[in-house]
PDB file with SEQRES, HELIX, SHEET and CRYST1 records, atoms N, CA, C and O in Angstrom:
SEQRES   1 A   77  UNK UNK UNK UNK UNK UNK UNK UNK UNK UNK UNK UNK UNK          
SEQRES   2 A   77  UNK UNK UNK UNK UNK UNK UNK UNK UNK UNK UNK UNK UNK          
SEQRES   3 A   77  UNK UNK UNK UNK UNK UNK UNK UNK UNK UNK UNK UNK UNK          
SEQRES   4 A   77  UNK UNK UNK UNK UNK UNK UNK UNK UNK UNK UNK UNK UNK          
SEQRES   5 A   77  UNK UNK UNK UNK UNK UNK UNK UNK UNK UNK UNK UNK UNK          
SEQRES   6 A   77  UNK UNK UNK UNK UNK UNK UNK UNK UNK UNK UNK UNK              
HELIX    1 AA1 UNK A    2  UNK A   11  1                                  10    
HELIX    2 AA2 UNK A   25  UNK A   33  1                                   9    
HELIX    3 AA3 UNK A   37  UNK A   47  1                                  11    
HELIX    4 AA4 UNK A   54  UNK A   64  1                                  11    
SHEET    1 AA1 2 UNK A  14  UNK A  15  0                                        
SHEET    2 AA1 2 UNK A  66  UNK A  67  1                                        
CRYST1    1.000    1.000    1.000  90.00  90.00  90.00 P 1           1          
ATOM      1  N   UNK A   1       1.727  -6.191 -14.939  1.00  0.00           N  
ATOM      2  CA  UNK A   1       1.862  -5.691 -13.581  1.00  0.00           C  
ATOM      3  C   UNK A   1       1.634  -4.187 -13.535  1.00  0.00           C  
ATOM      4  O   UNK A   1       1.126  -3.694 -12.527  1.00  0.00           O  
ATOM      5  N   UNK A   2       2.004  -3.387 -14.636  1.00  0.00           N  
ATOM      6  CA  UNK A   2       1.918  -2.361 -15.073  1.00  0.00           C  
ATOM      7  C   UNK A   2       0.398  -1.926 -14.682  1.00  0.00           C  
ATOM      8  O   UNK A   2       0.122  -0.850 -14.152  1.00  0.00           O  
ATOM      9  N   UNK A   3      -0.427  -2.813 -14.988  1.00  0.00           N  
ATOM     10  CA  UNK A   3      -1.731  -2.634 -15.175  1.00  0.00           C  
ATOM     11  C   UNK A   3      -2.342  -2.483 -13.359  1.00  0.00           C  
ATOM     12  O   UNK A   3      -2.637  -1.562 -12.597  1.00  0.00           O  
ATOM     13  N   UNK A   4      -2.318  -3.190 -13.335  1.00  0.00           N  
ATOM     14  CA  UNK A   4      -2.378  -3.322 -11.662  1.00  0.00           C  
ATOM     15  C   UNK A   4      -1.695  -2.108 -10.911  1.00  0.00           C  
ATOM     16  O   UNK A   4      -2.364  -1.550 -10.042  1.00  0.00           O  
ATOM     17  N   UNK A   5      -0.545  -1.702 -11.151  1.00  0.00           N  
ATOM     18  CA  UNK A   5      -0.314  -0.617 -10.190  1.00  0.00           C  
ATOM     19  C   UNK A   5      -0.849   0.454 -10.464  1.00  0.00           C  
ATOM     20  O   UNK A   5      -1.001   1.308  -9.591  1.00  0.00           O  
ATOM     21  N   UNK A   6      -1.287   0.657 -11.852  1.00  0.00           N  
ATOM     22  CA  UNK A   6      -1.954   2.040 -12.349  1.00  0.00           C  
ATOM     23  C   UNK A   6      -3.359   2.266 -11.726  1.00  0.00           C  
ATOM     24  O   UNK A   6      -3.921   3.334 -11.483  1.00  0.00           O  
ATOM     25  N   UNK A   7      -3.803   0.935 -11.521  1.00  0.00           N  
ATOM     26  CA  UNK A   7      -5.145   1.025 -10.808  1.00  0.00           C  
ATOM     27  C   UNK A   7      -4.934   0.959  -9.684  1.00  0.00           C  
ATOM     28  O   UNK A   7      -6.009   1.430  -9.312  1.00  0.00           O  
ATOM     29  N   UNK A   8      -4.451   0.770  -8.854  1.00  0.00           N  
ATOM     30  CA  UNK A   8      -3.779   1.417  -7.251  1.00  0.00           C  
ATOM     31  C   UNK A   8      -3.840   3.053  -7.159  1.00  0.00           C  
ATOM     32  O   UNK A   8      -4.636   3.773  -6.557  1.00  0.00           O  
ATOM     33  N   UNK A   9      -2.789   3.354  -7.917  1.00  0.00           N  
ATOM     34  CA  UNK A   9      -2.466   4.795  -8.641  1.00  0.00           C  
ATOM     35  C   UNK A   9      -3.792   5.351  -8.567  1.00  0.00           C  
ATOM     36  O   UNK A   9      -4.194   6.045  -7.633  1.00  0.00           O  
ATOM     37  N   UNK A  10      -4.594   4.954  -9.793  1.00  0.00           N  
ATOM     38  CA  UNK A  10      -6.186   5.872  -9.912  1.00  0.00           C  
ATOM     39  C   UNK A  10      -7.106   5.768  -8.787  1.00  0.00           C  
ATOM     40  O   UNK A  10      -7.898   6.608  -8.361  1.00  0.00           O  
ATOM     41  N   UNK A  11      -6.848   4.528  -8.363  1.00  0.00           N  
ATOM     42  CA  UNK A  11      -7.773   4.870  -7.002  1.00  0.00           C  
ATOM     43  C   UNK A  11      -7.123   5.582  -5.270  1.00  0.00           C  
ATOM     44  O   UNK A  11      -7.629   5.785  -4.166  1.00  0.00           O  
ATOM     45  N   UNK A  12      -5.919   5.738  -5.828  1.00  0.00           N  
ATOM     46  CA  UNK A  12      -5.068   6.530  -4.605  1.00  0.00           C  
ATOM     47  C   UNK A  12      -4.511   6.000  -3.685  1.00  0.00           C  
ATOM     48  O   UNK A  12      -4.205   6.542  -2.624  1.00  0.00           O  
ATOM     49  N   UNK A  13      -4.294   4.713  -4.049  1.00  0.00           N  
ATOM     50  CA  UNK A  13      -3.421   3.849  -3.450  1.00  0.00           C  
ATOM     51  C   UNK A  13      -2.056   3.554  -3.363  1.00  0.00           C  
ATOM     52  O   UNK A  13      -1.799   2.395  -3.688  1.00  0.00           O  
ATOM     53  N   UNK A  14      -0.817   4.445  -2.926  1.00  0.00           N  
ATOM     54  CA  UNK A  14       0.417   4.634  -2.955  1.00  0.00           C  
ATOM     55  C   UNK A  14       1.218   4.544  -2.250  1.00  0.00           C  
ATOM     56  O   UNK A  14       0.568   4.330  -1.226  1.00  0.00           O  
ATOM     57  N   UNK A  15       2.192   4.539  -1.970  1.00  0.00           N  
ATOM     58  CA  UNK A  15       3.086   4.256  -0.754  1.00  0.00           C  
ATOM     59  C   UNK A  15       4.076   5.599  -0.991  1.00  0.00           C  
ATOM     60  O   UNK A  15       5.032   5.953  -1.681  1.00  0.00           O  
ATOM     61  N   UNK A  16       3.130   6.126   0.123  1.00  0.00           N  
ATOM     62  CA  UNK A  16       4.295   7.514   0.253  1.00  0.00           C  
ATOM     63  C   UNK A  16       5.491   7.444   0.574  1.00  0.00           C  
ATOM     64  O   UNK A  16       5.917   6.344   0.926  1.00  0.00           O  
ATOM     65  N   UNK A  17       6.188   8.343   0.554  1.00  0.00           N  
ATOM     66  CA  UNK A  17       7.634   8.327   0.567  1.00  0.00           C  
ATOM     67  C   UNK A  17       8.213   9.136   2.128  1.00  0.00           C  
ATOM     68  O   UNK A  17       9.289   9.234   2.718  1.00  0.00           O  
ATOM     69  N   UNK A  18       6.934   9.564   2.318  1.00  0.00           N  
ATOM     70  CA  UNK A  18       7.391  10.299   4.025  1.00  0.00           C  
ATOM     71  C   UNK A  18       6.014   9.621   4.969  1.00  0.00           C  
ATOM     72  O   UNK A  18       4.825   9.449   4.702  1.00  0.00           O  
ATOM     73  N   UNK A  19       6.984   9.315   6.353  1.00  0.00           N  
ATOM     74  CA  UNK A  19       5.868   8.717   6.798  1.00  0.00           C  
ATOM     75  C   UNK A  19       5.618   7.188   7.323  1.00  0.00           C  
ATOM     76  O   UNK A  19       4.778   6.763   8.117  1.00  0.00           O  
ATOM     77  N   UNK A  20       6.704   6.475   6.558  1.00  0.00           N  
ATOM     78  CA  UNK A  20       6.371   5.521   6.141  1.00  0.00           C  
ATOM     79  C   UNK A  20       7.529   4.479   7.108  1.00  0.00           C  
ATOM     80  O   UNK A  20       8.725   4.757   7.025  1.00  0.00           O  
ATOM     81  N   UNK A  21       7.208   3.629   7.748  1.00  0.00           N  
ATOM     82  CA  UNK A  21       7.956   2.972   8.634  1.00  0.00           C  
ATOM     83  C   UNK A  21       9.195   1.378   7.915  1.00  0.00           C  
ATOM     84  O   UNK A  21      10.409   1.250   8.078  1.00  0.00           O  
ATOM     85  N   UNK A  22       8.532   0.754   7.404  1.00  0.00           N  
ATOM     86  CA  UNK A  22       8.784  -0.351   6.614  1.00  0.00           C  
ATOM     87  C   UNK A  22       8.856   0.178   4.594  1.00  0.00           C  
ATOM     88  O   UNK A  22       9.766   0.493   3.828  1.00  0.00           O  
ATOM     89  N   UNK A  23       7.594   0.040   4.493  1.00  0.00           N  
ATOM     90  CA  UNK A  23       7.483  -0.381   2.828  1.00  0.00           C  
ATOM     91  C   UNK A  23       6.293   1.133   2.523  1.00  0.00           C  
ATOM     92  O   UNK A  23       6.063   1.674   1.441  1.00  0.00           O  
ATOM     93  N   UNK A  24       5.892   1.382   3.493  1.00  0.00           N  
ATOM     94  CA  UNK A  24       4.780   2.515   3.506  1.00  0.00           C  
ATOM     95  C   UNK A  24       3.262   1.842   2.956  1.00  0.00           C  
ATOM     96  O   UNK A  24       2.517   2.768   2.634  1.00  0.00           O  
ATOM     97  N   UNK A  25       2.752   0.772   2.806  1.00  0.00           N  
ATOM     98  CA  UNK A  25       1.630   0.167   3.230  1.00  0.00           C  
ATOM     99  C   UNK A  25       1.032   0.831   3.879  1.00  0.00           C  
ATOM    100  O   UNK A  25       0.536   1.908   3.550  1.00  0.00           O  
ATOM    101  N   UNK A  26       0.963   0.204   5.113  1.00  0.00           N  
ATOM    102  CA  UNK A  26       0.251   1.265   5.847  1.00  0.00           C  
ATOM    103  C   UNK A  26       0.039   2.554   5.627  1.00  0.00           C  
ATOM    104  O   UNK A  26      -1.033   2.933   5.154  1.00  0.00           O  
ATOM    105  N   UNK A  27       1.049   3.420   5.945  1.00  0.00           N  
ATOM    106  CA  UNK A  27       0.855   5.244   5.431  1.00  0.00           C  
ATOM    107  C   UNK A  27      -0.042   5.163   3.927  1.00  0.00           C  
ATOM    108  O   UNK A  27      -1.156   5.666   3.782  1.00  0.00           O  
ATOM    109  N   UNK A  28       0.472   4.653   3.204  1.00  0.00           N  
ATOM    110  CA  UNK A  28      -0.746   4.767   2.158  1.00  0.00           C  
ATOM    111  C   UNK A  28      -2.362   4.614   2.275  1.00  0.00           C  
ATOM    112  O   UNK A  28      -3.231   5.392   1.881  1.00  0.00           O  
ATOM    113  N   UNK A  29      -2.520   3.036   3.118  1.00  0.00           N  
ATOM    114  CA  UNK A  29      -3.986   2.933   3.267  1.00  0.00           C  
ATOM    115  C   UNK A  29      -4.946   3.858   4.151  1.00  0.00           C  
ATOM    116  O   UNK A  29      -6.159   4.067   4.114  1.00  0.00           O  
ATOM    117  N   UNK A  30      -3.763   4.390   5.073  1.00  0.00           N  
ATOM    118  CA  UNK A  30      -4.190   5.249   6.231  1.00  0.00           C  
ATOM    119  C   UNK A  30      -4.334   6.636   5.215  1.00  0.00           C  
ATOM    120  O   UNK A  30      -5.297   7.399   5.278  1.00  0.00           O  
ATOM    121  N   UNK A  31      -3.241   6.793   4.319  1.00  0.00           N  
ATOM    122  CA  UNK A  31      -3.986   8.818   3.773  1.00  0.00           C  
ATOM    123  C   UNK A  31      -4.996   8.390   2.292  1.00  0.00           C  
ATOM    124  O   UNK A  31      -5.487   9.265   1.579  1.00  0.00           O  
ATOM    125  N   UNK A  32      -5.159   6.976   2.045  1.00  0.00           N  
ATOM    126  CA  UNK A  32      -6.314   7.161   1.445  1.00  0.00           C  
ATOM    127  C   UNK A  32      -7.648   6.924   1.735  1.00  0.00           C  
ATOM    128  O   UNK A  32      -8.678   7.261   1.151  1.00  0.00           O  
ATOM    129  N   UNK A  33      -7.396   6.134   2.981  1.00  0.00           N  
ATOM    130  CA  UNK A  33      -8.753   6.546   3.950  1.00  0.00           C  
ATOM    131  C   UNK A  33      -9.197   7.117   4.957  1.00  0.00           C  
ATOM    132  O   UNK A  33     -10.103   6.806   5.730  1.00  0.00           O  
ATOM    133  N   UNK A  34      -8.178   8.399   4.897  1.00  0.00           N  
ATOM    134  CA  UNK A  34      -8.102   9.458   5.853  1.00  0.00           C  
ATOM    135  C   UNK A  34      -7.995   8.701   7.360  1.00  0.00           C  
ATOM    136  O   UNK A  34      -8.439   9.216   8.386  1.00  0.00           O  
ATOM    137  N   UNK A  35      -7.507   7.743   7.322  1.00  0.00           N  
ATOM    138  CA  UNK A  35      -7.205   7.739   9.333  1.00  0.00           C  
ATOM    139  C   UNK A  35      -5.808   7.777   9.125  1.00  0.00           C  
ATOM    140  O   UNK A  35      -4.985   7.678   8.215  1.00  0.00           O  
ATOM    141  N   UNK A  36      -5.909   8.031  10.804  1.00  0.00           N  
ATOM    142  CA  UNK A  36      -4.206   8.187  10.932  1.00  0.00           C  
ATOM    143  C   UNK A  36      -3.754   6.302  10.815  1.00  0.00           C  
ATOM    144  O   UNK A  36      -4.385   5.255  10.955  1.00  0.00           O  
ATOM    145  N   UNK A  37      -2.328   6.670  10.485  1.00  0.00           N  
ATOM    146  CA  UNK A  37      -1.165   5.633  10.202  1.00  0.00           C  
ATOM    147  C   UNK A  37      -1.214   4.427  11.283  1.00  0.00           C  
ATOM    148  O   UNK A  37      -1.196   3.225  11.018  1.00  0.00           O  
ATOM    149  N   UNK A  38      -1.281   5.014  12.531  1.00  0.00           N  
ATOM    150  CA  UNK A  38      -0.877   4.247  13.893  1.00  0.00           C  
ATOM    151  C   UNK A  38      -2.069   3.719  13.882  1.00  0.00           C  
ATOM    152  O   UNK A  38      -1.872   2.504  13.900  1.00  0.00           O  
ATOM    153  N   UNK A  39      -3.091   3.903  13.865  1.00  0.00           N  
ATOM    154  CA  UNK A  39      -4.379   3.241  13.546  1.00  0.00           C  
ATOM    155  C   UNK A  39      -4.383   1.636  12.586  1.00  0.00           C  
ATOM    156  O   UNK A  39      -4.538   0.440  12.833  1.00  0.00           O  
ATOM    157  N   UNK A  40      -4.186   2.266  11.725  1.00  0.00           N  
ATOM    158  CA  UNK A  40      -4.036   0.831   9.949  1.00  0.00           C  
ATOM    159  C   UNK A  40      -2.862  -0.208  10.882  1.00  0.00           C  
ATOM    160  O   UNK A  40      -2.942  -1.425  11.048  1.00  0.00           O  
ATOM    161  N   UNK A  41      -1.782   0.746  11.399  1.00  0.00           N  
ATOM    162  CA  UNK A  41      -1.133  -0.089  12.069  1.00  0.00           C  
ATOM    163  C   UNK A  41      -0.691  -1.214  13.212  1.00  0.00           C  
ATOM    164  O   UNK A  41       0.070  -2.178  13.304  1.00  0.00           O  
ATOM    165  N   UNK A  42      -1.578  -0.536  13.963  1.00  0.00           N  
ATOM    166  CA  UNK A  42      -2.162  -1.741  14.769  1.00  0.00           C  
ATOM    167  C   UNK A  42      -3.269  -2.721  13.927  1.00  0.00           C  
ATOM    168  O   UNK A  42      -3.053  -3.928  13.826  1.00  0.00           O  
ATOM    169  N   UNK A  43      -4.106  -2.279  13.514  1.00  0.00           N  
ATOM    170  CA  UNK A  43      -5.163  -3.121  13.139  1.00  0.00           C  
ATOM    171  C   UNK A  43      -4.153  -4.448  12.240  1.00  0.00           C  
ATOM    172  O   UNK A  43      -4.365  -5.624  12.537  1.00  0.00           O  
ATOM    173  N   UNK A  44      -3.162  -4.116  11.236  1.00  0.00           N  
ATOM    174  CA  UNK A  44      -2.020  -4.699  10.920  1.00  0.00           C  
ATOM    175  C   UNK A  44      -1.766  -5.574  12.561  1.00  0.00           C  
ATOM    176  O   UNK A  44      -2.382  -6.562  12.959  1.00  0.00           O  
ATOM    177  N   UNK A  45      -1.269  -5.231  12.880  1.00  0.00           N  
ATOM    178  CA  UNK A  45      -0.555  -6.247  14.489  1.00  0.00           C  
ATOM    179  C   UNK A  45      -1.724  -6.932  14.674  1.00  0.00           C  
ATOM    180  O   UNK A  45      -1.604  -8.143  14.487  1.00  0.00           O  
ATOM    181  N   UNK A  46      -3.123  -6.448  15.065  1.00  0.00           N  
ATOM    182  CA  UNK A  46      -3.902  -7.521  15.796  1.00  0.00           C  
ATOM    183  C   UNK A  46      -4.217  -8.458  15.074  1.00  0.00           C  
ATOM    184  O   UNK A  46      -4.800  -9.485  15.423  1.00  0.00           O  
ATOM    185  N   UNK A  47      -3.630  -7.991  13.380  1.00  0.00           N  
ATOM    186  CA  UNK A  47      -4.118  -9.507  12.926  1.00  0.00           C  
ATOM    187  C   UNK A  47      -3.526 -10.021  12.512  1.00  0.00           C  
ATOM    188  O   UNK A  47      -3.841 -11.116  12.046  1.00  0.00           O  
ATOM    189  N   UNK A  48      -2.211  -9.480  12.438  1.00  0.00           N  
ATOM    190  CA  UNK A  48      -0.906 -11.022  12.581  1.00  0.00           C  
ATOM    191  C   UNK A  48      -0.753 -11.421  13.478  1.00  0.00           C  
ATOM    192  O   UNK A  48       0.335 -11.992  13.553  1.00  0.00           O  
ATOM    193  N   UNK A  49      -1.647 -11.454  14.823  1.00  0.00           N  
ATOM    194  CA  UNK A  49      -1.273 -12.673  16.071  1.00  0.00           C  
ATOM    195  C   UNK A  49      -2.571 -13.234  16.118  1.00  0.00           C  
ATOM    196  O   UNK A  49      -2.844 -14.075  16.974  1.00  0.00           O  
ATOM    197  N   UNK A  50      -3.615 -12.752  15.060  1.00  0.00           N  
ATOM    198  CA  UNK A  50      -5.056 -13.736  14.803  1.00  0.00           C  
ATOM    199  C   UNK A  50      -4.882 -14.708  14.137  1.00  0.00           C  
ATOM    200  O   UNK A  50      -3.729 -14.734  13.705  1.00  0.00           O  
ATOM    201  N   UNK A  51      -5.570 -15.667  13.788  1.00  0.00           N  
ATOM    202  CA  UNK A  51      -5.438 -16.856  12.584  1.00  0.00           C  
ATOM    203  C   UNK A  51      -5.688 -16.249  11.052  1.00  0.00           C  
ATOM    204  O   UNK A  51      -6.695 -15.795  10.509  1.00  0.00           O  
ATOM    205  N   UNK A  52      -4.185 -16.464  10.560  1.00  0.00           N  
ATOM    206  CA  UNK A  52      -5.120 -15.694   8.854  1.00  0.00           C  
ATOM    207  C   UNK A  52      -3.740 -15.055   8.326  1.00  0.00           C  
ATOM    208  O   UNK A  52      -2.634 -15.270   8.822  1.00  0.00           O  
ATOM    209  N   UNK A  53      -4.005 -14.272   7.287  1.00  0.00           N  
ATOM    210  CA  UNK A  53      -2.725 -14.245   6.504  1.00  0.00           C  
ATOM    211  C   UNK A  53      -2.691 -12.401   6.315  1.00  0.00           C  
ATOM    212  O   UNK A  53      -2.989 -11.697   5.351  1.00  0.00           O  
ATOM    213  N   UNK A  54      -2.311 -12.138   7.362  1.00  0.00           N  
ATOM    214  CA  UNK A  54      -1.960 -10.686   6.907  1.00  0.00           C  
ATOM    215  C   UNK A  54      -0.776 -10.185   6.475  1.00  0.00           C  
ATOM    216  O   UNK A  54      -0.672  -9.209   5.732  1.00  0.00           O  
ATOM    217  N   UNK A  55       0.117 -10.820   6.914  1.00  0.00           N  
ATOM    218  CA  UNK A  55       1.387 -10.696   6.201  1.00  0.00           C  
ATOM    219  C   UNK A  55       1.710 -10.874   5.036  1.00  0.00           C  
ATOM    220  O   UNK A  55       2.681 -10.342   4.497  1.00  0.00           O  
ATOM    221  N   UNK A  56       0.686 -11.884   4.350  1.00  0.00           N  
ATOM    222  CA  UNK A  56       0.710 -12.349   2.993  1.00  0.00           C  
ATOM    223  C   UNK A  56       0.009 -10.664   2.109  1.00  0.00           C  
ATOM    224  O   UNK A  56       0.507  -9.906   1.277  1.00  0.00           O  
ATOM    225  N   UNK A  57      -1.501 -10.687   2.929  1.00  0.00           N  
ATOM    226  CA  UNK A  57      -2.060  -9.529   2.134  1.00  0.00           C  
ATOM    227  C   UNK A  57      -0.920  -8.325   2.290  1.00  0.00           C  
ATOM    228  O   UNK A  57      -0.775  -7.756   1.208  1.00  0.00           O  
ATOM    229  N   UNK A  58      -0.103  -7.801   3.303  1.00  0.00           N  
ATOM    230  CA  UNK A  58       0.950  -6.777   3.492  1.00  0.00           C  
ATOM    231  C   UNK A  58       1.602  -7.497   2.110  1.00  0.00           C  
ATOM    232  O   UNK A  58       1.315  -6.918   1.062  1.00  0.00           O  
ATOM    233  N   UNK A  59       2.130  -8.245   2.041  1.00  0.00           N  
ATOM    234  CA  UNK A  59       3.377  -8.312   1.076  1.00  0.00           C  
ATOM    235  C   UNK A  59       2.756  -8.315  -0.263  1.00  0.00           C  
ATOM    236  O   UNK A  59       3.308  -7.943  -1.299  1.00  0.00           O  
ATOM    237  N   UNK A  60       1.426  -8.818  -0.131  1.00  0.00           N  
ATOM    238  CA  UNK A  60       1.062  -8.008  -1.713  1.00  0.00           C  
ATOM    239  C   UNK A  60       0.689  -7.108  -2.025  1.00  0.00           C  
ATOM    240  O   UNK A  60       0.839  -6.745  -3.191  1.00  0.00           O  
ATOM    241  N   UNK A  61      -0.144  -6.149  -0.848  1.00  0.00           N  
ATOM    242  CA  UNK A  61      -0.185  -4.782  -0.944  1.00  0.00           C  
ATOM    243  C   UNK A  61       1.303  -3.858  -1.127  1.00  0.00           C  
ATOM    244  O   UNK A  61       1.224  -2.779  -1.714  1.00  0.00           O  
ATOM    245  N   UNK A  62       2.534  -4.293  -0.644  1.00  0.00           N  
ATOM    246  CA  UNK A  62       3.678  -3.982  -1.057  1.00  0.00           C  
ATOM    247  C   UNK A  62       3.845  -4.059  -2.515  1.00  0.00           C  
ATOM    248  O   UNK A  62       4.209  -3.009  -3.045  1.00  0.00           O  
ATOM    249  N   UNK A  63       3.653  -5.087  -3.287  1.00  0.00           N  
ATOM    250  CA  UNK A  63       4.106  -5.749  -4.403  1.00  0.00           C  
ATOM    251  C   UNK A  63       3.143  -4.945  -5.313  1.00  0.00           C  
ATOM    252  O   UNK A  63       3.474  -4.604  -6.449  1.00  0.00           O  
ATOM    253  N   UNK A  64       1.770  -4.615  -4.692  1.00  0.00           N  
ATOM    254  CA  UNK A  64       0.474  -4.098  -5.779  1.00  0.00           C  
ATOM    255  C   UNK A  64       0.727  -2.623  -5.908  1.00  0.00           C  
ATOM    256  O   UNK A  64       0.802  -2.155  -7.044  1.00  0.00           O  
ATOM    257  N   UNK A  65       0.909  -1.599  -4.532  1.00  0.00           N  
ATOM    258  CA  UNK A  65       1.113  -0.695  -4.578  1.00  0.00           C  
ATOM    259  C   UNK A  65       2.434   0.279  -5.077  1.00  0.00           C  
ATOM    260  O   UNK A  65       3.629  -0.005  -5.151  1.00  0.00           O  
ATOM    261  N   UNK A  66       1.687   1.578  -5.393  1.00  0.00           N  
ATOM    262  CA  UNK A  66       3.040   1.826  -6.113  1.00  0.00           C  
ATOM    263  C   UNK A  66       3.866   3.110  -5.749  1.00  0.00           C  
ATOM    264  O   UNK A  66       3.261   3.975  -5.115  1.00  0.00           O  
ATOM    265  N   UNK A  67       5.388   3.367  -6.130  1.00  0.00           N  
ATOM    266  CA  UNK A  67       5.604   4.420  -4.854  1.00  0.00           C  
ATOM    267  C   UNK A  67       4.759   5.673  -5.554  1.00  0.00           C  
ATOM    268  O   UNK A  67       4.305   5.784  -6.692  1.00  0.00           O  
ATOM    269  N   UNK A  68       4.726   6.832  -4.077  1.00  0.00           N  
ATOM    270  CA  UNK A  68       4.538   7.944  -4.609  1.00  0.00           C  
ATOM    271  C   UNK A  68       5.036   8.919  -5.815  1.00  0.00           C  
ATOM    272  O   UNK A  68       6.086   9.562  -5.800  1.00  0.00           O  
ATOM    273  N   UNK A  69       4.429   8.907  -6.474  1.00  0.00           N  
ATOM    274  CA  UNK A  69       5.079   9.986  -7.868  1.00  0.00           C  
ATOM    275  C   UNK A  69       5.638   8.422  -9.020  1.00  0.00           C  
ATOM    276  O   UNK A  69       6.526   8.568  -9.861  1.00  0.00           O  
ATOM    277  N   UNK A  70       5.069   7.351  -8.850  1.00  0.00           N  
ATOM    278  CA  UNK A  70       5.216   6.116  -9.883  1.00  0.00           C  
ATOM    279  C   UNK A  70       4.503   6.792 -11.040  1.00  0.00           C  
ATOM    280  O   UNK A  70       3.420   7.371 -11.125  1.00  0.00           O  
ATOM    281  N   UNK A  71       5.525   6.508 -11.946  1.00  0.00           N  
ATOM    282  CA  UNK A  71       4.549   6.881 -13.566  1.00  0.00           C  
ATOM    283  C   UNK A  71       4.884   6.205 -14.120  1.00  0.00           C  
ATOM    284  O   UNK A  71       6.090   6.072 -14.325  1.00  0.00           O  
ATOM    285  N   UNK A  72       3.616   5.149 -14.833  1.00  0.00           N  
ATOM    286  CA  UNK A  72       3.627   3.882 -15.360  1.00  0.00           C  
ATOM    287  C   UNK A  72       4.287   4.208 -17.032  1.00  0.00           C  
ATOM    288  O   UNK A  72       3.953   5.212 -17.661  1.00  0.00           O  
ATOM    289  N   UNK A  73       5.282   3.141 -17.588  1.00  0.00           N  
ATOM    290  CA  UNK A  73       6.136   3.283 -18.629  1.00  0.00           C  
ATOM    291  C   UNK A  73       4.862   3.607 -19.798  1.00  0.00           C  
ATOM    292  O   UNK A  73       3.638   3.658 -19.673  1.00  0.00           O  
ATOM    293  N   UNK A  74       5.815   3.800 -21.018  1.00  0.00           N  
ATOM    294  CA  UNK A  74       4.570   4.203 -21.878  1.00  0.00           C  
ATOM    295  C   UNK A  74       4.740   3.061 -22.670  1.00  0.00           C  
ATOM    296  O   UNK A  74       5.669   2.279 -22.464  1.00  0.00           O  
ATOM    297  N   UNK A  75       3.689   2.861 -23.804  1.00  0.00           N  
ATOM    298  CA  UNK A  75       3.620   1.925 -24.265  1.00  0.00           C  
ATOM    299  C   UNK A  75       3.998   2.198 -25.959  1.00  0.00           C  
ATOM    300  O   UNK A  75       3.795   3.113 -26.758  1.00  0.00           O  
ATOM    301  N   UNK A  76       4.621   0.941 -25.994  1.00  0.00           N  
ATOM    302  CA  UNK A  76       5.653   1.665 -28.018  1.00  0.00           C  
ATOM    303  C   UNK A  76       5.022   0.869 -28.887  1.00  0.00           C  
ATOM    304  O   UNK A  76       5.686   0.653 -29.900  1.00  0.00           O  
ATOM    305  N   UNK A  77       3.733   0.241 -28.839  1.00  0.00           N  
ATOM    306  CA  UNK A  77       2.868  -0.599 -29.788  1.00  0.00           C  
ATOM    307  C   UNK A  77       1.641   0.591 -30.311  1.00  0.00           C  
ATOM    308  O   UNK A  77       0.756   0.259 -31.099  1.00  0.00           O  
TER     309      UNK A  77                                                      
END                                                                             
């Protein structure tokens, strides 16, 4: 899992710690693709009342992403 959040991490995918309404999802996808927050966030709403699973992708973008200032453990092998 380690592995996976580090590559979130390198590509700037984080869940800031200010900003952030719920889990900070959103605020993350929004300052790594430079739009504002309220933006990612609706687009979030219009498509949990569409057919389809955004809540699922939210809860794994929760689960994938990692908080701000995460530093992945080191390894003792």
């Amino acid at each position: 899992m380690d592995g996976i959040r580090g590559a979130f991490a390198r590509a700037g995918l984080v869940r800031p710690q200010n900003g952030r309404w719920l889990a900070g999802v959103c605020a993350g996808v929004a300052a790594r693709t430079g739009i504002d927050a309220w933006m990612v966030r609706l687009a979030l709403l219009l498509l949990t009342i569409l057919p389809g699973s955004a809540v699922v992708v939210y809860a794994v973008l929760w689960f994938c992403m990692p908080p701000q200032g995460w530093v992945p453990p080191t390894r003792t092998h």
